[in-house]
C-alpha positions as CSV (number, residue, x, y, z in Angstrom):
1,X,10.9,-24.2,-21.3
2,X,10.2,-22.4,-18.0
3,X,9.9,-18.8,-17.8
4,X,12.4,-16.8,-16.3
5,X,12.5,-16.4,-13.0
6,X,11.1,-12.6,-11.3
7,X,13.0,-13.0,-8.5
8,X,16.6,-15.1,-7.7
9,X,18.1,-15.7,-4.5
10,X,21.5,-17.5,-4.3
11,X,23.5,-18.3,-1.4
12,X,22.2,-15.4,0.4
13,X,23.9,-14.7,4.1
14,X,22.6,-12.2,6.6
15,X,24.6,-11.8,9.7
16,X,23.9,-9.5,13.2
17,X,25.8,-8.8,16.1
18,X,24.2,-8.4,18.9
19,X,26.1,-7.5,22.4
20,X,29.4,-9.3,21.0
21,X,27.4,-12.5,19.8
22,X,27.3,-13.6,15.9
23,X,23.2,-13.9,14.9
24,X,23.4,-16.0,11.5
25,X,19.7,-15.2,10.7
26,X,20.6,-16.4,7.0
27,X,22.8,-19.1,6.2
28,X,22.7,-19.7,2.3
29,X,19.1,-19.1,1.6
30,X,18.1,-20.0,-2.0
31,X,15.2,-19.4,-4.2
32,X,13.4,-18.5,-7.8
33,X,9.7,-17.3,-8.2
34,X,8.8,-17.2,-11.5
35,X,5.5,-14.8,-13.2
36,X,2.2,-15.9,-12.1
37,X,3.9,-18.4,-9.6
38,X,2.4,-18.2,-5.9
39,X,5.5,-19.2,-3.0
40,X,4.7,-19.9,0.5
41,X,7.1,-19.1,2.8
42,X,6.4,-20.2,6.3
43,X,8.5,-20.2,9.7
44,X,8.3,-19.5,13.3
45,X,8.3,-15.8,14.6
46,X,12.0,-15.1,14.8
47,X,13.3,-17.3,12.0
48,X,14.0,-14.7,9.7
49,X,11.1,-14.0,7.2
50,X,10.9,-10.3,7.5
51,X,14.5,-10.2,7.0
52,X,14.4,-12.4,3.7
53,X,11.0,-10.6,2.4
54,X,13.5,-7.2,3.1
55,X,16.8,-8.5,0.8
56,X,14.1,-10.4,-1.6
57,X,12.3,-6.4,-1.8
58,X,15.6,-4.6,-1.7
59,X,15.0,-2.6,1.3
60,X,18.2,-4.5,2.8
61,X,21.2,-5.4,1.5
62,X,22.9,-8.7,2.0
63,X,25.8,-10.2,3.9
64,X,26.9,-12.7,1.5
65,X,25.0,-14.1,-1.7
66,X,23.3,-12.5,-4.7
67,X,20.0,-11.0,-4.9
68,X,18.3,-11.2,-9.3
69,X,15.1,-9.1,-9.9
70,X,13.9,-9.9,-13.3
71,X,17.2,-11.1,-14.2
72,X,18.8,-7.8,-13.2
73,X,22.2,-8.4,-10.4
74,X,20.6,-6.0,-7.6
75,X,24.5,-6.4,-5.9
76,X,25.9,-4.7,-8.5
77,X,23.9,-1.5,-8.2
78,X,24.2,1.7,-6.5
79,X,21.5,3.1,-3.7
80,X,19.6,5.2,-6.6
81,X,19.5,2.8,-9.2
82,X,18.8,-0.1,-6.3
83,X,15.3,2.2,-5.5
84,X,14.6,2.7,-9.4
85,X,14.5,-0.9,-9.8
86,X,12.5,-1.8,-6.3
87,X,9.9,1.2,-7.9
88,X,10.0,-0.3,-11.2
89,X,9.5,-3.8,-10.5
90,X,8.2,-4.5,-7.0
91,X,5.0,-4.7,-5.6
92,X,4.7,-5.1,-1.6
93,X,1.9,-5.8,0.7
94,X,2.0,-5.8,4.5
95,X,0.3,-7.1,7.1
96,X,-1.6,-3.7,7.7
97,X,-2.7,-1.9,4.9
98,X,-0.8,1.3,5.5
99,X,-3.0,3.5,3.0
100,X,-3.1,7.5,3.5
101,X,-6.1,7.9,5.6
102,X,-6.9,11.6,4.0
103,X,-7.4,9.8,0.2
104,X,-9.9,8.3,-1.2
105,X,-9.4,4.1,-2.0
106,X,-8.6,5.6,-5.7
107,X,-6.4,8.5,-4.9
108,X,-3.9,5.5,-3.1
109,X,-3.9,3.6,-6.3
110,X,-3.0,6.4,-8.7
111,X,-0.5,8.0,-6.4
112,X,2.4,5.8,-6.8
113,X,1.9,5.9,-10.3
114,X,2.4,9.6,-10.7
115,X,5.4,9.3,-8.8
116,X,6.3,6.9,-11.5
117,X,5.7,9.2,-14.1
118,X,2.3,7.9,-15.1
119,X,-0.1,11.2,-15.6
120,X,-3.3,11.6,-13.2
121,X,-5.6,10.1,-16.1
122,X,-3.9,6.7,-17.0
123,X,-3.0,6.4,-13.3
124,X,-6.9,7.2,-13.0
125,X,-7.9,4.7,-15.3
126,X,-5.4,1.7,-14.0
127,X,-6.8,2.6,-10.6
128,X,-10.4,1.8,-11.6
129,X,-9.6,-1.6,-13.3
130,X,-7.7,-2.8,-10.2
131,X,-10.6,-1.7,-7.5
132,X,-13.1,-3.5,-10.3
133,X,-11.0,-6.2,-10.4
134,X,-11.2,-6.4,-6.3
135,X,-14.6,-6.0,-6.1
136,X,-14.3,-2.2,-5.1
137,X,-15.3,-0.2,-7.7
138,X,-18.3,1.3,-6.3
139,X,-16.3,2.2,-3.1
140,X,-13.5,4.1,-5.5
141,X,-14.3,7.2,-3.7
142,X,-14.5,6.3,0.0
143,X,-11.7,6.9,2.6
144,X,-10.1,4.2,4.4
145,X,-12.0,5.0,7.9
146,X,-14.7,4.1,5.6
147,X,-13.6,0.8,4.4
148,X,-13.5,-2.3,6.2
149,X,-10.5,-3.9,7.2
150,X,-10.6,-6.6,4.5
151,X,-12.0,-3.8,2.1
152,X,-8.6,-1.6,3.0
153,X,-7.2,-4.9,2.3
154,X,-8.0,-5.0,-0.9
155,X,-7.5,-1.8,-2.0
156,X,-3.6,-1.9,-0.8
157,X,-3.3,-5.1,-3.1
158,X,-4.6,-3.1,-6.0
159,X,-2.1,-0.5,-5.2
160,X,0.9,-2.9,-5.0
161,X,0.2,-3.8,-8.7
162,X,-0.7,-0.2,-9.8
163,X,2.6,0.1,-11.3
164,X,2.2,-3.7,-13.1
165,X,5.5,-4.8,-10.6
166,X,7.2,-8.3,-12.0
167,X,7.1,-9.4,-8.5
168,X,5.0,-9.0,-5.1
169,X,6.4,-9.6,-1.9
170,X,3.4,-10.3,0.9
171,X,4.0,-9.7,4.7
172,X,1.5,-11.8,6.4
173,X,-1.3,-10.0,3.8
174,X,-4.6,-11.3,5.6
175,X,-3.0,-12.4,9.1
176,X,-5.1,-9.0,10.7
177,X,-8.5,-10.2,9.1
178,X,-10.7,-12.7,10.8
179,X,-11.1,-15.9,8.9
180,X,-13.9,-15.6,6.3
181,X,-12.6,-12.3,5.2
182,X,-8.8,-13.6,4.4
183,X,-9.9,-16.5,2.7
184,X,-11.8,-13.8,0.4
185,X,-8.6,-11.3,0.3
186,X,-6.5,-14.7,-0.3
187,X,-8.3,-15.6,-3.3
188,X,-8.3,-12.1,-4.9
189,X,-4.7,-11.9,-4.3
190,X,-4.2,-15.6,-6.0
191,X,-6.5,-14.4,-8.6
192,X,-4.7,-10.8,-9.3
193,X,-1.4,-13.1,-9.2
194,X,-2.8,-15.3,-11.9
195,X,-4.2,-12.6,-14.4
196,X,-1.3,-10.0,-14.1
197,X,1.8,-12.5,-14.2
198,X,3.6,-11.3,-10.7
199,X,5.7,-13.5,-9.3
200,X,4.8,-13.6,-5.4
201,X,6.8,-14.7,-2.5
202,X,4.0,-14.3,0.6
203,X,5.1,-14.8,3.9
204,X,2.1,-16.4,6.1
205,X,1.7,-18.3,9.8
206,X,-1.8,-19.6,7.9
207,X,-0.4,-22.8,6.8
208,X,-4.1,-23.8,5.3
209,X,-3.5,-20.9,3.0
210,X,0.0,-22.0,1.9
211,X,-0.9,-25.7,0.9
212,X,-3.3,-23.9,-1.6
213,X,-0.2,-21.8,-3.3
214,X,1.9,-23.5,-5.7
215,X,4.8,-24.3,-3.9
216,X,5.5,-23.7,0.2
217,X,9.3,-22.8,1.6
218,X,10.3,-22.9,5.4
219,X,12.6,-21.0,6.8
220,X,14.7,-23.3,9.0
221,X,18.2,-22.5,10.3
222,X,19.0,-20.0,8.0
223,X,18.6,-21.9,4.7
224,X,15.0,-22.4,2.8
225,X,13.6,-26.1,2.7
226,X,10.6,-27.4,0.7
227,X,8.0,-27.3,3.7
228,X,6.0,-30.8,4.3
């Protein structure tokens, strides 16, 4: 029997208006991730990917359509407890790395755990497994302008899972490295993915990348098709 699934989407509808004209950016769009899975999704600029990774994170609400997180009905939820359970059980990773350039690589992991109620020395500790883990450990103490750009990479993957999320939703993670250094940031993330049992929906305009996750969705039309 299959594991549950981290993250459900069902029938979901986004609509905008725009200068009096109806944008259907989602027309029914349907999916499950499920722990340690790796999902592709995979469209042309414009199709809509930000906006599903945004309603898949719960940084956006739907028009239509229900939105599970670890079996939980995110619809059904207020603002606060909506941000409780986007704290509590998602991971995310953008294109840039978006760390606080006056910390060190370990000060960004263990501060979103202390805002999640971890104290400084298990966050501490957490924090130096995941930069071991990315091959960073002897950089723990270095600033981002110190890093490279697939090193700051790294580190803001090891941050998404500081707080062990269910799911990770991934914003086109190596599409500002050149191509050696994303095929290195690519496997970590698979590997991290693997070991800690996240579910991951990654958004990516590599397609070589994608065929090497386990399944790839495209975005077409509003609705989610298995991409060939």
């Amino acid at each position: 029997m299959s594991e549950a699934a981290m993250l459900e989407l069902s029938g979901v509808v986004r609509v905008f208006e725009q200068a009096g004209t109806r944008l259907e950016v989602l027309r029914g769009a349907a999916l499950a991730v499920r722990p340690g899975e790796l999902v592709g999704l995979v469209g042309p600029s414009g199709a809509g990917k930000s906006t599903l990774l945004h309603i898949a994170g719960l940084l956006e609400r739907p028009d239509g359509g229900s939105v599970r997180i670890g079996g939980t009905d995110a619809a059904r939820l207020d603002d606060d407890k909506r941000t409780a359970l986007r704290r509590r059980c998602i991971g995310f990773v953008y294109q840039f790395h978006h760390l606080l350039p006056e910390f060190s690589a370990l000060e960004n992991i263990v501060l979103p755990q202390m805002v999640a109620g971890v104290t400084r020395g298990q966050a501490a500790v957490r924090a130096g497994e995941l930069l071991a883990a990315v091959g960073l450990a002897a950089r723990a103490g270095h600033r981002p302008a110190r890093l490279s750009g697939g090193e700051q990479q790294r580190v803001a993957i090891a941050r998404a899972l500081a707080n062990r999320p269910g799911l990770l939703i991934a914003d086109e993670p190596t599409g500002n490295l050149d191509p050696h250094t994303a095929e290195a940031v690519f496997g970590l993330l698979t590997d991290l993915v693997r070991r800690e049992r996240v579910g991951a929906l990654v958004a990516t305009h590599n397609l070589d990348l994608a065929k090497r996750m386990d399944r790839v969705l495209e975005l077409r039309d509003g609705v989610l098709v298995e991409h060939r």
